[in-house]
Each structure stands twice: as C-alpha cells, then as structure tokens.
C-alpha positions in Angstrom: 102.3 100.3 88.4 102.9 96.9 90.2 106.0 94.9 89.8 106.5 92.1 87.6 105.6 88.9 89.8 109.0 87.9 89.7 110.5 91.0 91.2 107.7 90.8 93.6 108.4 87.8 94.8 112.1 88.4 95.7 111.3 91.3 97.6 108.2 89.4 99.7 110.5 87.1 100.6 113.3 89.1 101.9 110.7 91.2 103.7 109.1 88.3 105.3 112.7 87.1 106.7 113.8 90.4 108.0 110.6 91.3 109.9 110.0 87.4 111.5 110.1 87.1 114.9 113.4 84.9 114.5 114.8 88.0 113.1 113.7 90.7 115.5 116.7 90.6 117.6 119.1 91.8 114.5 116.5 94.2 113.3 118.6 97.4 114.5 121.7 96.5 113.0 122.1 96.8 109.3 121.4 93.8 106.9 124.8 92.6 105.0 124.6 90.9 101.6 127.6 88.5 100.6 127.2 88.5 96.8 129.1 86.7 94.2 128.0 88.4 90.9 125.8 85.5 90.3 122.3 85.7 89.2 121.1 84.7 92.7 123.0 86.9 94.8 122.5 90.2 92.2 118.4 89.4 92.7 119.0 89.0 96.8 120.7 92.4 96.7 118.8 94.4 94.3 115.5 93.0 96.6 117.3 94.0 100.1 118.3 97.1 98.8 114.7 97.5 97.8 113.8 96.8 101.5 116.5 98.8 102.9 115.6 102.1 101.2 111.5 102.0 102.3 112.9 101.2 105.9 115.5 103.4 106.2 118.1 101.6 107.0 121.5 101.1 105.4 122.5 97.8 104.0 126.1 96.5 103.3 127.8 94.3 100.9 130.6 91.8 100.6 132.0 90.8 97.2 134.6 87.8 97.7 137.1 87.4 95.1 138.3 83.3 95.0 141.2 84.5 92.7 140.6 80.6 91.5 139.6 81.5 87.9 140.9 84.2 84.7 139.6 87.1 85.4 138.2 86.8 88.6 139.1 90.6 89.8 137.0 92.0 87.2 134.0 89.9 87.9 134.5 90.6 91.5 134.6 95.0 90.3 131.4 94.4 88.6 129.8 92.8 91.3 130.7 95.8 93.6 129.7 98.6 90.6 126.2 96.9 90.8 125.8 97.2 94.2 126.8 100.6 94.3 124.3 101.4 92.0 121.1 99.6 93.8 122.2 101.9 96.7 124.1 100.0 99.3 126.4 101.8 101.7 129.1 99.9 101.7 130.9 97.6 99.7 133.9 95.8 100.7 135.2 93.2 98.0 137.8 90.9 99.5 140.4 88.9 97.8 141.3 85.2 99.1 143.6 82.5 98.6 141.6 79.2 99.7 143.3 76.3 100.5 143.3 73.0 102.6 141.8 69.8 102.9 138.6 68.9 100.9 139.1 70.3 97.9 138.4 73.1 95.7 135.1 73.9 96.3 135.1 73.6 100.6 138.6 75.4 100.4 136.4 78.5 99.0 133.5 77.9 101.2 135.7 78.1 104.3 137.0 81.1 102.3 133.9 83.0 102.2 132.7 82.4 105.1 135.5 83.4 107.5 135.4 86.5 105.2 131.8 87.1 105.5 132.3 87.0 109.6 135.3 88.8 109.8 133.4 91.6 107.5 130.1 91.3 109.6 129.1 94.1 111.8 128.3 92.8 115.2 124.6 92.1 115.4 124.3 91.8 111.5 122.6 89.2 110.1 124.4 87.8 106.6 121.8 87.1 103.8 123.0 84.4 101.6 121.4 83.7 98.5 120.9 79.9 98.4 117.3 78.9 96.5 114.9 76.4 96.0 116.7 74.6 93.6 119.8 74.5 95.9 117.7 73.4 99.1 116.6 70.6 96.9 120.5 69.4 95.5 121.6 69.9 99.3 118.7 67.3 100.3 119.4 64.6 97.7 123.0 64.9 98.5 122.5 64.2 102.2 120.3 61.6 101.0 122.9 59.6 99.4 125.4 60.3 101.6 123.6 58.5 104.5 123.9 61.7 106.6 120.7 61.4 108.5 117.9 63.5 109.1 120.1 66.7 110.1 121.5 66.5 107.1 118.5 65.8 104.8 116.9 68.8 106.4 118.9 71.0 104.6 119.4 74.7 105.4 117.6 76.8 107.5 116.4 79.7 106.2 117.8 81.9 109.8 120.8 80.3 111.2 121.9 83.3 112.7 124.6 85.0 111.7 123.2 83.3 108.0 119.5 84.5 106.6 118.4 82.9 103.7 115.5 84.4 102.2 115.3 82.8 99.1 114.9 78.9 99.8 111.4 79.2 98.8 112.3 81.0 95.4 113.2 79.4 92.4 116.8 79.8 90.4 114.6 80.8 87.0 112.8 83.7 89.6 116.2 85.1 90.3 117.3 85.1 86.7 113.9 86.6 85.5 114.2 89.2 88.2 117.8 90.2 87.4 116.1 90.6 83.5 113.6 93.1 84.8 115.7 95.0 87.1 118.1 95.4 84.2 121.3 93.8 86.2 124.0 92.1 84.8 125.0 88.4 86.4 128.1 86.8 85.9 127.6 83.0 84.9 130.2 80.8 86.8 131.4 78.1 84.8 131.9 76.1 87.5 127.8 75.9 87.7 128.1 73.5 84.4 131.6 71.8 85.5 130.1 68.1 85.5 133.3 67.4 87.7 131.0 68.6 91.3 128.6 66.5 92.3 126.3 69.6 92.3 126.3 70.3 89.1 125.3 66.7 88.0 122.9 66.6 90.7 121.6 69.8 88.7 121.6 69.0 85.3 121.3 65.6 85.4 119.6 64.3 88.7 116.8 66.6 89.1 115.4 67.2 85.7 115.4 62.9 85.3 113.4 63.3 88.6 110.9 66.1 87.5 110.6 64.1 84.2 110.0 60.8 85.8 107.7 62.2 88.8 106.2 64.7 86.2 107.2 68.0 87.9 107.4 69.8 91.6 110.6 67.5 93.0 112.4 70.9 94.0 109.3 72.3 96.0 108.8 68.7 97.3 112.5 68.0 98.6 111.8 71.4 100.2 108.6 70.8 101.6 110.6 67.3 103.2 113.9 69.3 104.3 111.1 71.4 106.5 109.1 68.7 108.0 112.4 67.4 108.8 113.4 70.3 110.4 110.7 70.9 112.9 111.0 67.0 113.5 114.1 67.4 114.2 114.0 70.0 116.6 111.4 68.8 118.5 113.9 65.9 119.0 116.8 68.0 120.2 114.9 69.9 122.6 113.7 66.4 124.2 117.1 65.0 124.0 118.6 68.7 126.0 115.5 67.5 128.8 117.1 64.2 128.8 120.6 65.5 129.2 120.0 67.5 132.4 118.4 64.4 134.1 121.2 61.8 133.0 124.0 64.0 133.8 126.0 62.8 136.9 129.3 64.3 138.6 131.5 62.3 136.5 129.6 61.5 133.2 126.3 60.0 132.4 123.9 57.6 134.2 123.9 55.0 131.4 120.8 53.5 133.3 119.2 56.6 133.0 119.7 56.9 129.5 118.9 53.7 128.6 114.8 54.4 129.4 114.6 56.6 126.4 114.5 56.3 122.3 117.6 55.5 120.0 116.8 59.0 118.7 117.4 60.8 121.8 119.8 59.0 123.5 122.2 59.2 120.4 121.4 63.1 120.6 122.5 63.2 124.2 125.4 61.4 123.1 126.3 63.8 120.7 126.4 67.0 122.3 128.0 65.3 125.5 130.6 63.8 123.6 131.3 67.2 121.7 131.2 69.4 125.2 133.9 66.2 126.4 136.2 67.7 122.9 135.6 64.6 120.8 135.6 66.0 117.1 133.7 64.6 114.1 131.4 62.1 115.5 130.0 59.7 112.4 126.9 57.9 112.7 128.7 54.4 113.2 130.5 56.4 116.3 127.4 57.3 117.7 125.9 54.3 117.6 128.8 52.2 118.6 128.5 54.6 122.1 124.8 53.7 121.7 125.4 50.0 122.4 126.9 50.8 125.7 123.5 52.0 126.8 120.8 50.4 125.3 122.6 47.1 124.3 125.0 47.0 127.6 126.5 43.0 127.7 129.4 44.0 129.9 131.3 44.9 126.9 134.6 47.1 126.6 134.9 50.5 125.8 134.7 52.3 122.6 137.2 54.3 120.7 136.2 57.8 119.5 138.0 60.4 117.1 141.0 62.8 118.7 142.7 59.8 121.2 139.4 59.4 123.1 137.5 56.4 124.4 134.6 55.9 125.7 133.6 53.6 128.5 130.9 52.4 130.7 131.9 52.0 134.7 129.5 51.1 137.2 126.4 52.5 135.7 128.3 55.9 134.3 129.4 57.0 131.2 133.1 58.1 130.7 135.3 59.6 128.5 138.8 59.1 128.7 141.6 60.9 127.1 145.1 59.0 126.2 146.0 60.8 123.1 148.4 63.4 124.3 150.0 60.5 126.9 147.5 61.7 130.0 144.3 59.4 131.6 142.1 62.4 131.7 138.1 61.9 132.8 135.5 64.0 132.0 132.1 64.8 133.0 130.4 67.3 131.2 133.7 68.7 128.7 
C-alpha cells in the first residue's frame, strides 16, 4: 500500500538531497537531524529515518533545549522519546543558556548552531528543517531590509555542514505528515508571538499577499530566491576570475578593476576586504570603496569597520590599519 502523498513527499525530498551530487562527498558519514519538537523537524526526522533504515545507515539526532520557556526540559524529553522510536541511533539533547547581542531569537540561533557543530560528527552533513513557507518569510525580509541579492536569495538547500531538504515542502505537508505518521509536535508559542517580525510576516504578510495575488506567493518567492541564487553565483565565480588578475603585491590594481561591472568589482571588494580582516562590510561600505575605482576624482580614503581605511595610491588599492595604534598595509589579508 503506497503512502499518503504527504508522507511521500517528505521522504522524496530528503532522498533527493542525500543522494545529489552536491552531497556525495558526505554520503559515508551518517546523516544528523537537529530537531526542535516542532512539526517540521518531527516530519524531517521521521522521513530521514525512513531513508536511513532502506540504506543502512545509522542516523543521529540533536534535541536543543533553549531553557528560555516553562517547561522547556520536557518538550526537549519528548522530542528525544520520538526519535528514539523512529529508530535513530543516537540522541544527544543539549541544554543552553543563549545570550548576547541581538536579541532573543539570534542569541538562540547562535545557540543551536554552535551546538549542532560541536555535536556534528566530522564529515556529517546537518539536516535542518526550514520549508517553503520559511524560504519565502526569509526572502521578503531581505527584501525590506535592502540586503541585496545574497540576501533575497535566501537559503540554500546544501550549505555544507547545513542540508535543507524541505525548502521545496510546504509547512501544512509537514503537519499533515506528522498526522499520518502518528507523531506528536510540540507547537512553540513563539510561532504566534506577533512581537518577531517572522511571525507577522507569517500571519499577516503572506496571507494579504496570497489573497491579493490570488495564491502561489510562497512557491513564487522560492522560485525568485533560486534564480537569484544561480545569478548570483555565476557572479561570484566571475568576480574570483577578476580577483586573481587585479591582485598586485601590495593590494589591488584599481585600474584594473575599474574595466569591469559595479557587480563584480564590489564582489572583489568584498572578499579582499574580508581576507584584509575588515568585519561587517554594509552595502554603503562597499560602495563607498567602489567610488575609489570606478568614480576615482583624486579623492581621500575611506573608513571601514574595525579601525581600518581604505585608500587608493598610485593606481593600488590599500588597506591600512590604525586601530590598535600601528600603520599596518596589507595585500591580500
């Protein structure tokens, strides 16, 4: 007897991610699942343990408890207790104190996820459980944040260490598979906290959207974040051709640079400037360094994050360093 269609379609999806050819390199080591409890991440395990057991191969879980809400503990226990049951072979469920600048929510993120490497065999590729419907929120909020095409591209579905299978599967998919499969989720009630941005975005946003444009924005916002993607890509590996011909002893030939596109001289910029140490590099820093290649007037330097400034000297690129009382140069970080 065949499957209902939305158990199906959990399992084709994590099948199709752990035998790509993106994947092949991890495909000896075993798969780990970080799950929450949640709906999504109950229907991500229950399908990789599905996978797991018709391959042979033993799969591993991580449960991480945020400690930031009543009764947290016992979420995290029942989290474990399912996955015991679906058949993993391990489940470690970790307790955290987040904390730090940001907030509540990135304080947990950063949480997770140093958990989730720590807890990582070497090799292991994570599987996240991040949907359709989240792809979609992550691209509108990139959107109006003015974050630019990296941004709006939203997630990849193999960022290795991070797999996520499901960004082509919808939220209702995962609940109606968790139904079938007869698991329990646990229903955050942060998810309908209208204080995160997210959960406006959710419940308020996207359904005004689907009304107005009469259905499919999720798929659609997908469909974008991929073209973006590719696009996106495409531009990086031109910009790392670019690099490599611009790069000098000292810095970089700003005459050089100057013969190619906003787009990929701002790219070289970028990852120069981060291999120099400069840390978070905003658009408006980008293309203020921009102007002292393609709109070059004889003009000063420009100051960057972390003490640094950058200048333009005979035809070169240059980064100097005063913040820790030093003149320090560099060429290539």
């Amino acid at each position: 007897m065949s499957p209902p269609a939305c158990v199906s379609e959990i399992r084709v999806a994590v099948r199709r991610l752990l035998d790509s050819e993106e994947a092949a390199a991890h495909r000896s080591f075993p798969p780990v699942v970080a799950c929450s409890g949640g709906p999504d991440s109950l229907a991500l395990a229950a399908a990789t343990a599905y996978f797991a057991r018709r391959r042979g191969v033993p799969v591993h879980g991580v449960v991480v408890d945020h400690g930031m809400q009543e009764g947290s503990a016992e979420v995290a226990a029942r989290a474990a207790e399912q996955l015991v049951d679906l058949g993993f072979s391990q489940v470690d469920t970790v307790r955290v104190q987040p904390g730090g600048a940001g907030g509540a929510e990135a304080a947990a993120r950063r949480a997770r996820y140093a958990v989730l490497r720590r807890y990582r065999p070497e090799g292991s590729l994570v599987l996240l459980g991040h949907t359709l419907d989240d792809q979609a929120e992550t691209v509108l909020l990139g959107l109006g944040r003015g974050s630019g095409a990296r941004s709006i591209a939203g997630m990849r579905p193999l960022d290795a260490p991070w797999a996520r299978p499901f960004l082509g599967v919808s939220r209702g998919t995962t609940e109606a598979a968790c139904s079938e499969l007869g698991l329990v989720p646990w229903r955050d009630p942060h998810n309908s906290d209208s204080r995160f941005t997210r959960v406006r975005l959710r419940s308020e946003v996207l359904p005004l959207m689907e009304e107005v444009l009469q259905g499919g924005v999720a798929s659609a916002l997908s469909r974008t974040a991929a073209q973006l993607r590719e696009d996106a890509d495409a531009l990086d590996s031109v910009a790392e051709e670019a690099r490599e011909r611009v790069r000098g002893a000292e810095g970089l030939d700003a005459r050089a640079l100057s013969g190619h596109p906003p787009a990929v001289r701002r790219r070289v910029l970028r990852n120069w400037l981060s291999e120099c140490g400069v840390p978070e590099l905003s658009d408006s820093h980008l293309r203020a360094a921009d102007a002292l290649v393609g709109d070059w007037r004889g003009q000063g330097g420009h100051a960057l994050p972390g003490g640094y400034e950058l200048i333009r000297a005979r035809g070169t690129l240059l980064v100097e360093c005063r913040g820790r009382g030093i003149d320090q140069r560099s060429s290539d970080g």
